[in-house]
PyMOL commands that place a pseudoatom at each C-alpha (Angstrom):
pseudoatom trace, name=CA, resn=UNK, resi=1, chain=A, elem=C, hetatm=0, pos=[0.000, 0.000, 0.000]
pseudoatom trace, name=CA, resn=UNK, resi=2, chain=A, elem=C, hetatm=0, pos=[1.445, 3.213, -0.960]
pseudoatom trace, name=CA, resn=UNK, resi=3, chain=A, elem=C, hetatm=0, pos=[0.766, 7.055, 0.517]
pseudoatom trace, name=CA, resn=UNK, resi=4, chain=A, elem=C, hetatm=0, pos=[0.416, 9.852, -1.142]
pseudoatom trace, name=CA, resn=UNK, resi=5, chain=A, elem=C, hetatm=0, pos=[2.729, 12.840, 0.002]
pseudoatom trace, name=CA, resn=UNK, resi=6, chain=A, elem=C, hetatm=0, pos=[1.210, 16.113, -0.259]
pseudoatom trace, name=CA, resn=UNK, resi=7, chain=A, elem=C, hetatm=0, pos=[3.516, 18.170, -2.335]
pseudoatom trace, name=CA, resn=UNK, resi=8, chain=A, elem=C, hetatm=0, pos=[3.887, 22.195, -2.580]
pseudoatom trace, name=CA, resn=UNK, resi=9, chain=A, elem=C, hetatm=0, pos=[2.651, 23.898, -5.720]
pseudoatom trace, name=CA, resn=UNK, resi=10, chain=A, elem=C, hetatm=0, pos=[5.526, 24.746, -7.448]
pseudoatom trace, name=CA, resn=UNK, resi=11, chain=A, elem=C, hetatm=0, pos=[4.976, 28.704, -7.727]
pseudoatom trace, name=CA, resn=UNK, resi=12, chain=A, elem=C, hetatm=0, pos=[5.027, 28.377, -3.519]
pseudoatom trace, name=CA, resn=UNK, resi=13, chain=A, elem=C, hetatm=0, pos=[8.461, 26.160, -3.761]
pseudoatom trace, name=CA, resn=UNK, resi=14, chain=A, elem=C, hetatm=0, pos=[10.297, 29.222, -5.692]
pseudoatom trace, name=CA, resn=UNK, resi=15, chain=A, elem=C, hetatm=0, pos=[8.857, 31.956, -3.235]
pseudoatom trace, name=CA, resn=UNK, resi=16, chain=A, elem=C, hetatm=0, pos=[10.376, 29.661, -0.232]
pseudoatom trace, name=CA, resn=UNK, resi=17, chain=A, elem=C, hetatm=0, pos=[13.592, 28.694, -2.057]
pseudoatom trace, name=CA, resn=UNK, resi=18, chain=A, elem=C, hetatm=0, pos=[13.713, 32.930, -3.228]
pseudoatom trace, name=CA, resn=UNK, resi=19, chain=A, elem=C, hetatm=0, pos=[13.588, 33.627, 0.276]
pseudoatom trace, name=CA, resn=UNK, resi=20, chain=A, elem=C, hetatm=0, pos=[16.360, 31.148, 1.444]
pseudoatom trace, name=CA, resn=UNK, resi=21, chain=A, elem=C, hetatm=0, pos=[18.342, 32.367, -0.886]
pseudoatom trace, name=CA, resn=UNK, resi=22, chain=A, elem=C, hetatm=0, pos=[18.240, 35.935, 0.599]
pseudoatom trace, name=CA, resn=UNK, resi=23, chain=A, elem=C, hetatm=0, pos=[18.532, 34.725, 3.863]
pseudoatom trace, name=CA, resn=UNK, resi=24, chain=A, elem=C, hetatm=0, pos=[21.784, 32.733, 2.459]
pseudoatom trace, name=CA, resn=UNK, resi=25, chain=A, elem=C, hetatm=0, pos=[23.606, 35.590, 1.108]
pseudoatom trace, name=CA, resn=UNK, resi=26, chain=A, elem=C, hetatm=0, pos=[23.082, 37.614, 4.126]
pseudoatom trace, name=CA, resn=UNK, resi=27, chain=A, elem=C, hetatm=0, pos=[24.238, 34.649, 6.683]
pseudoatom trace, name=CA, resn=UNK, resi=28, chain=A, elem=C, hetatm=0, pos=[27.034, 33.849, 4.233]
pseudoatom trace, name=CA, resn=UNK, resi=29, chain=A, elem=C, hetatm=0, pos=[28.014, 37.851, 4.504]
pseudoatom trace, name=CA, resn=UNK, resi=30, chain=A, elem=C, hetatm=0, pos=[27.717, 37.688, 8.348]
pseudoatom trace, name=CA, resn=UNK, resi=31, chain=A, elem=C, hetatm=0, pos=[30.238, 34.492, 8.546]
pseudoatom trace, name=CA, resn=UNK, resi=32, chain=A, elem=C, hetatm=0, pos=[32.558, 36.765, 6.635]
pseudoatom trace, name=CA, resn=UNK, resi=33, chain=A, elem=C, hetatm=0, pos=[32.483, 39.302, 8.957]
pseudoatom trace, name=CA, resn=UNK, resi=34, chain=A, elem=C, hetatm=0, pos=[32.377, 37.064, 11.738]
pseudoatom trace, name=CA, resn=UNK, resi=35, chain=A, elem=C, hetatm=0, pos=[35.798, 35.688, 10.158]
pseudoatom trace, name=CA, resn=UNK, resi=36, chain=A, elem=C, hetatm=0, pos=[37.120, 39.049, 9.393]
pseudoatom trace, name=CA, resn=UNK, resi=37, chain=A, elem=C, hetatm=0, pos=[36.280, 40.075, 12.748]
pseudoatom trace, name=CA, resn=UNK, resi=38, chain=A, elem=C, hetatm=0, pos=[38.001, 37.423, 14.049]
pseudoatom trace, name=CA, resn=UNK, resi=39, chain=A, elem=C, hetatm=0, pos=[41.264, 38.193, 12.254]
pseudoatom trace, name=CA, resn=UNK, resi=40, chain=A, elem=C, hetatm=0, pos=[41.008, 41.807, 13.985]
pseudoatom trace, name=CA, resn=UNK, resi=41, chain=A, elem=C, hetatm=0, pos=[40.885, 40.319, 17.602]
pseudoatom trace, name=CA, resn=UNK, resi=42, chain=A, elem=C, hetatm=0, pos=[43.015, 37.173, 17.805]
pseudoatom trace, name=CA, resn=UNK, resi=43, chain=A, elem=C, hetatm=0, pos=[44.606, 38.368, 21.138]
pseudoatom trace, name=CA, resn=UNK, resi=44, chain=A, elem=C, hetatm=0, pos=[42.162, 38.157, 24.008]
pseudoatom trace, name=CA, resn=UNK, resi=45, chain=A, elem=C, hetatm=0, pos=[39.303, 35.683, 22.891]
pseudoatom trace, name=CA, resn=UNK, resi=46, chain=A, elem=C, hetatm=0, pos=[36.931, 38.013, 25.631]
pseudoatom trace, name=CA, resn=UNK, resi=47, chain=A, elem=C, hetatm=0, pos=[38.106, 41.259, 23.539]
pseudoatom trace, name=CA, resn=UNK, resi=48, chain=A, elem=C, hetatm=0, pos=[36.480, 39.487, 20.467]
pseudoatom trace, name=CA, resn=UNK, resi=49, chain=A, elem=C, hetatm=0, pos=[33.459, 38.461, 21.955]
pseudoatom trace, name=CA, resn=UNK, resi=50, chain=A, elem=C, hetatm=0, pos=[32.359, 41.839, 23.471]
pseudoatom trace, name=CA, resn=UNK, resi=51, chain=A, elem=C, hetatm=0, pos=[32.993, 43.662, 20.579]
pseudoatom trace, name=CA, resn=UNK, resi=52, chain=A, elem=C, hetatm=0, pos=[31.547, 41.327, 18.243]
pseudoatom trace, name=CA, resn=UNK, resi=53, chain=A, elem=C, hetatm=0, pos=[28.510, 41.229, 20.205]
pseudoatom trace, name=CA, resn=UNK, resi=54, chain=A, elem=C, hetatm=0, pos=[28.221, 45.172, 20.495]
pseudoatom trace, name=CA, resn=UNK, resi=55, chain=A, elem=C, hetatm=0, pos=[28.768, 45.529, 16.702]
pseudoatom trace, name=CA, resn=UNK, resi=56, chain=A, elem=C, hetatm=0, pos=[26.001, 42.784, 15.791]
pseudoatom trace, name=CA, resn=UNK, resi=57, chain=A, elem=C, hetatm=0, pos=[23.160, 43.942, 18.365]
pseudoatom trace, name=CA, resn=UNK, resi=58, chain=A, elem=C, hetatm=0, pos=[23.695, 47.347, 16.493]
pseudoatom trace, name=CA, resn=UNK, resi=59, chain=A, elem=C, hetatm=0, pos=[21.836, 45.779, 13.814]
pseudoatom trace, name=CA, resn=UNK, resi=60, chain=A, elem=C, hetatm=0, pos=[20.507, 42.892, 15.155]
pseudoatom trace, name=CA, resn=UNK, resi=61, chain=A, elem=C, hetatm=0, pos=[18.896, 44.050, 18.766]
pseudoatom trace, name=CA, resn=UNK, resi=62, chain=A, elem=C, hetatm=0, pos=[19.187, 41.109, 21.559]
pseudoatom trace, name=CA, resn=UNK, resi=63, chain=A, elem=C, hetatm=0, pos=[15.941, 39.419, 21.477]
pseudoatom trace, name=CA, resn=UNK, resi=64, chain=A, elem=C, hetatm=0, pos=[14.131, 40.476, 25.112]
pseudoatom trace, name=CA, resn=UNK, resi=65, chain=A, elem=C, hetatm=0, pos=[12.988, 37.358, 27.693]
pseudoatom trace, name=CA, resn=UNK, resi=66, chain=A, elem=C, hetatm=0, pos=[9.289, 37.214, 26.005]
pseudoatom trace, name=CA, resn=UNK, resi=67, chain=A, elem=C, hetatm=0, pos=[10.844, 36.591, 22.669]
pseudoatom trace, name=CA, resn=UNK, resi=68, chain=A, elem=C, hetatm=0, pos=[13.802, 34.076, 23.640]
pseudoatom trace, name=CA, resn=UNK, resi=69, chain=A, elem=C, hetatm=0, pos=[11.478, 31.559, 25.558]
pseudoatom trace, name=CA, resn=UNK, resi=70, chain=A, elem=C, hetatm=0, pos=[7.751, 31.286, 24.665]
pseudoatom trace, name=CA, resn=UNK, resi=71, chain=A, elem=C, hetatm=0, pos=[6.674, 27.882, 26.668]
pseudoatom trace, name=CA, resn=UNK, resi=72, chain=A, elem=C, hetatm=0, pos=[7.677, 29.208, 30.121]
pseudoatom trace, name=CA, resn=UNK, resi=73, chain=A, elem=C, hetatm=0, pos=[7.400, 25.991, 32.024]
pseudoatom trace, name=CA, resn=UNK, resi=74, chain=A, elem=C, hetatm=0, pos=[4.793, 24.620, 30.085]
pseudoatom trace, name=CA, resn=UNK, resi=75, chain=A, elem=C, hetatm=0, pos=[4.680, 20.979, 29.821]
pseudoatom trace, name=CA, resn=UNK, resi=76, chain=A, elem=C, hetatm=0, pos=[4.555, 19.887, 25.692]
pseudoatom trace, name=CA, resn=UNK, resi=77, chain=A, elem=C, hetatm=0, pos=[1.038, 18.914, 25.487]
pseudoatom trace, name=CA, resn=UNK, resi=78, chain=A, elem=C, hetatm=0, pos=[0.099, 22.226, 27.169]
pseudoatom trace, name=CA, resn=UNK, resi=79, chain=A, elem=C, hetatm=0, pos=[1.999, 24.059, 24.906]
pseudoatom trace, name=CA, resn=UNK, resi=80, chain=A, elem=C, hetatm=0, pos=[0.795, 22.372, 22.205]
pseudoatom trace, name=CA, resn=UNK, resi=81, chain=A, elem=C, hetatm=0, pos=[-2.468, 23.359, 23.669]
pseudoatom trace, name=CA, resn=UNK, resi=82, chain=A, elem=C, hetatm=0, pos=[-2.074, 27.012, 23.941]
pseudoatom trace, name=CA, resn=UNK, resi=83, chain=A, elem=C, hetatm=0, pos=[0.255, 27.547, 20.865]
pseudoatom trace, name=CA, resn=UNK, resi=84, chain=A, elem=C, hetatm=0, pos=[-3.583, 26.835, 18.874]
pseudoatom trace, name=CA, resn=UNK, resi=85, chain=A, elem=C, hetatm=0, pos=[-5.605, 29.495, 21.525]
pseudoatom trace, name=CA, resn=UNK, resi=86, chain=A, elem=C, hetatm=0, pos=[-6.622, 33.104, 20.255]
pseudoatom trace, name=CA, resn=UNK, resi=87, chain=A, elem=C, hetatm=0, pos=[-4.514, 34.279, 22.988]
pseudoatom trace, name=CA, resn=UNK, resi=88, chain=A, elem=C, hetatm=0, pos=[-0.943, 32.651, 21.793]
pseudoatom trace, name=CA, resn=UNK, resi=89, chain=A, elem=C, hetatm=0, pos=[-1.946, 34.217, 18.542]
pseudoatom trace, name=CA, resn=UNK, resi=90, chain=A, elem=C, hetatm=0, pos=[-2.652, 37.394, 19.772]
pseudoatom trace, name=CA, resn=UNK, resi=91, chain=A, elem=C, hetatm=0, pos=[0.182, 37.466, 22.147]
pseudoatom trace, name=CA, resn=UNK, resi=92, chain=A, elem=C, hetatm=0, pos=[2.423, 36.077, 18.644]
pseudoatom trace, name=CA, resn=UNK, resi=93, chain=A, elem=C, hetatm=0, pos=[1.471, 39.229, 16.672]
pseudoatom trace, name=CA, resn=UNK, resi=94, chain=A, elem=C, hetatm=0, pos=[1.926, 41.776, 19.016]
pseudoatom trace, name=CA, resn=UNK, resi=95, chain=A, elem=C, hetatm=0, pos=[5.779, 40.144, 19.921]
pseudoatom trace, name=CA, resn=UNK, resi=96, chain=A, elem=C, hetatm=0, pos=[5.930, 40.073, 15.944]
pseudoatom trace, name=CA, resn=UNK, resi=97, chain=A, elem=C, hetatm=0, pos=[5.071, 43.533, 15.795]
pseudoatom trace, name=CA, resn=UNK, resi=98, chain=A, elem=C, hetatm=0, pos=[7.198, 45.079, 18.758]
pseudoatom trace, name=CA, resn=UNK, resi=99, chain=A, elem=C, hetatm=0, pos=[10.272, 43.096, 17.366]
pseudoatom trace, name=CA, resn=UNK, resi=100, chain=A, elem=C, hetatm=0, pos=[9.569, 44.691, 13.721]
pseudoatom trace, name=CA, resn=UNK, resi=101, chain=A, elem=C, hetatm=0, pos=[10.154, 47.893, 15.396]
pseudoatom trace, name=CA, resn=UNK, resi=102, chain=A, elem=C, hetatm=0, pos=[12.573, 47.665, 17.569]
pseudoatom trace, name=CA, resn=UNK, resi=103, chain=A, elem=C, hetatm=0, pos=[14.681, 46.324, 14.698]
pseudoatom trace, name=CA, resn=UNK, resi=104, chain=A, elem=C, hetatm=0, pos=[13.541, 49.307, 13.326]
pseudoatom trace, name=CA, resn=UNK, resi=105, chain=A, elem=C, hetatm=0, pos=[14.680, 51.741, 15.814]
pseudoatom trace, name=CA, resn=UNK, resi=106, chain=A, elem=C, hetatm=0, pos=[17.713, 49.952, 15.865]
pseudoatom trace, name=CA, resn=UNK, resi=107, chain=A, elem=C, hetatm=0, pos=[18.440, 50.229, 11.786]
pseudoatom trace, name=CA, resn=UNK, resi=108, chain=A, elem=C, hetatm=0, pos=[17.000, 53.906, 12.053]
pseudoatom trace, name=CA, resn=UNK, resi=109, chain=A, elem=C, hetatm=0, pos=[19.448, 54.646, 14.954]
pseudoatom trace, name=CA, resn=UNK, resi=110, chain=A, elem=C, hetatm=0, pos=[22.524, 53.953, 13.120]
pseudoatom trace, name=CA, resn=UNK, resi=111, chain=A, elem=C, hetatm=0, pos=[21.183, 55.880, 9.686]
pseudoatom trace, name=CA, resn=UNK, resi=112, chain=A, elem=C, hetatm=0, pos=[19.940, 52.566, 7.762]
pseudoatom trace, name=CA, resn=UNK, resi=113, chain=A, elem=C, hetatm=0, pos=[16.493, 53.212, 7.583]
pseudoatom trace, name=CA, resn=UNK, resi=114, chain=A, elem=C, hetatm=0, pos=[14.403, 51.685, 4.595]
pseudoatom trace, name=CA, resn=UNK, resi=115, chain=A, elem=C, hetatm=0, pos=[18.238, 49.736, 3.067]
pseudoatom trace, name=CA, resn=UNK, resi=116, chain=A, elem=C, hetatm=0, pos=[18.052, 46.090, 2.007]
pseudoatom trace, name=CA, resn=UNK, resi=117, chain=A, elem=C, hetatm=0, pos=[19.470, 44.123, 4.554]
pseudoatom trace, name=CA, resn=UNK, resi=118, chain=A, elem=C, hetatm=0, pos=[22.180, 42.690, 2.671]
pseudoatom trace, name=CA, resn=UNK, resi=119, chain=A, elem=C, hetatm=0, pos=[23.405, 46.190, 2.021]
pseudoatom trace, name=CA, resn=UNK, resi=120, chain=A, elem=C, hetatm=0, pos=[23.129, 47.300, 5.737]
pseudoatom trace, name=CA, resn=UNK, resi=121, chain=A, elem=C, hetatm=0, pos=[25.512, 44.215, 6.822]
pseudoatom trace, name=CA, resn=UNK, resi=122, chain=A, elem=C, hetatm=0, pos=[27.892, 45.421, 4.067]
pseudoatom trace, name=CA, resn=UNK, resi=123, chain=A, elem=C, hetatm=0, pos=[27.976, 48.883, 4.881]
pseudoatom trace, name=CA, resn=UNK, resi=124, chain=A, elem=C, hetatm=0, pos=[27.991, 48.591, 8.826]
pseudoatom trace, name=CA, resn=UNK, resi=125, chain=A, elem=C, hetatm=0, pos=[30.978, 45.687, 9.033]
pseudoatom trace, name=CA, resn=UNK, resi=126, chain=A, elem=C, hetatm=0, pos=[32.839, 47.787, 5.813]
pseudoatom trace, name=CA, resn=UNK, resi=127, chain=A, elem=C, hetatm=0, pos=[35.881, 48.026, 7.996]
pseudoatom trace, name=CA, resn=UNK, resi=128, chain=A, elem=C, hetatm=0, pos=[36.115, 43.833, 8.209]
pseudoatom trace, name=CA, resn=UNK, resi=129, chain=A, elem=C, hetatm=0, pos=[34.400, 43.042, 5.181]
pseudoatom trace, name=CA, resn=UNK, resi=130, chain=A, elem=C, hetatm=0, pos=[37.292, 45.283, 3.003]
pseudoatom trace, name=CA, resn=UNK, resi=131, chain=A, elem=C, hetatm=0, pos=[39.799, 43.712, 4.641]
pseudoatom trace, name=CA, resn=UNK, resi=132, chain=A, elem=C, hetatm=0, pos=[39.049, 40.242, 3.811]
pseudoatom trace, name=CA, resn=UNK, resi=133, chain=A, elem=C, hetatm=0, pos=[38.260, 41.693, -0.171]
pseudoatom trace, name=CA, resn=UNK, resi=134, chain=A, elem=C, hetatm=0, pos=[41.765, 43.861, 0.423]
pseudoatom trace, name=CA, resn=UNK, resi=135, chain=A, elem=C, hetatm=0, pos=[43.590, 40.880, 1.620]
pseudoatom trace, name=CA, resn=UNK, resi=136, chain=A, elem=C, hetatm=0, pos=[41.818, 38.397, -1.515]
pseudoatom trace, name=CA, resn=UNK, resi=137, chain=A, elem=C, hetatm=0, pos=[42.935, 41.402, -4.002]
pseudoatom trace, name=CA, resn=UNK, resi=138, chain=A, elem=C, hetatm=0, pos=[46.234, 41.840, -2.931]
pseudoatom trace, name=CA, resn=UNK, resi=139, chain=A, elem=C, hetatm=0, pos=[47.211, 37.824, -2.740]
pseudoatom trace, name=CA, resn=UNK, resi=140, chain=A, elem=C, hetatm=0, pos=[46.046, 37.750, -6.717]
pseudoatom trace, name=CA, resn=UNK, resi=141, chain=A, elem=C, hetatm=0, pos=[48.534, 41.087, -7.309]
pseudoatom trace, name=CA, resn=UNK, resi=142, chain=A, elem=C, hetatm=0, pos=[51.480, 38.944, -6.143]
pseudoatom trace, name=CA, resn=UNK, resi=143, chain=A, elem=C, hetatm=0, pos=[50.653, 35.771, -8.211]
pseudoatom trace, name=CA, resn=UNK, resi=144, chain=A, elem=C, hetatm=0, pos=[53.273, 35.378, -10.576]
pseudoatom trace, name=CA, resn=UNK, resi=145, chain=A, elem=C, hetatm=0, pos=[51.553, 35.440, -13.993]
pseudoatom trace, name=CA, resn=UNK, resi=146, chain=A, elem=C, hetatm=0, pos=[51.678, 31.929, -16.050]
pseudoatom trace, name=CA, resn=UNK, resi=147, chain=A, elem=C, hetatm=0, pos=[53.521, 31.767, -19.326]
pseudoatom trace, name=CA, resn=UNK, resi=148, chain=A, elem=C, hetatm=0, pos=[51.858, 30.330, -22.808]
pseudoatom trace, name=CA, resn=UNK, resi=149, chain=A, elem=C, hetatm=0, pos=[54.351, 28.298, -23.882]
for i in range(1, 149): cmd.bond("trace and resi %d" % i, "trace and resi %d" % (i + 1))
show_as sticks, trace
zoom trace
């Protein structure tokens, strides 16, 4: 006996795969500063952490209590339970919501308002991010060019 298996519609497939690949490029270009970063700090290990932390809240705000941990001592079944109520809902959009703008206040604060993500990580981890381009560029200047023979 065989089962079916539900399948997406293909138009809904590209939308999620379209939005992974966003959210690729701008993980990929926060492991590059991360590395970069990294390069910049290798003497105390406590030095890198605060400062990396500091630069990425900037951007990316801490998330508060309420959003880290939403089953508070609930057992599974009872957070099964409530995760379906009007309440969890209700309680989910407003969280949604207040995160949206502190995000927003946090992008504002630092003069990114209204940029595309991808361009706010470039611009705000430049310094790191043009060193590990600067370094790439000038290890192809030195290559010794290959003769045709």
């Amino acid at each position: 006996m065989s089962a079916r298996r539900s399948s997406m519609h293909p138009d809904d497939q590209r939308q999620l795969q379209d939005e992974d690949t966003e959210l690729k490029q701008q993980l990929d270009l926060m492991i590059e500063a991360y590395e970069g970063y990294l390069k910049r700090h290798t003497s105390d290990v406590r030095i890198f952490w605060d400062s990396w932390w500091q630069k990425v809240d900037e951007i990316l705000p801490e998330l508060r209590p309420k959003e880290r941990c939403r089953r508070r001592c609930l057992t599974y079944w009872d957070y099964q339970a409530y995760k379906g109520s009007a309440k969890y809902a209700q309680e989910e959009a407003q969280l949604q919501q207040d995160r949206a703008k502190v995000e927003r206040d946090a992008l504002a604060k630092k003069g990114y308002s209204g940029r595309d993500f991808i361009d706010v990580i470039r611009t705000h981890f430049a310094e790191v991010l043009d060193v590990e381009s600067s370094e790439m560029r000038s290890h192809v200047e030195f290559r010794p060019a290959l003769r045709r023979s």
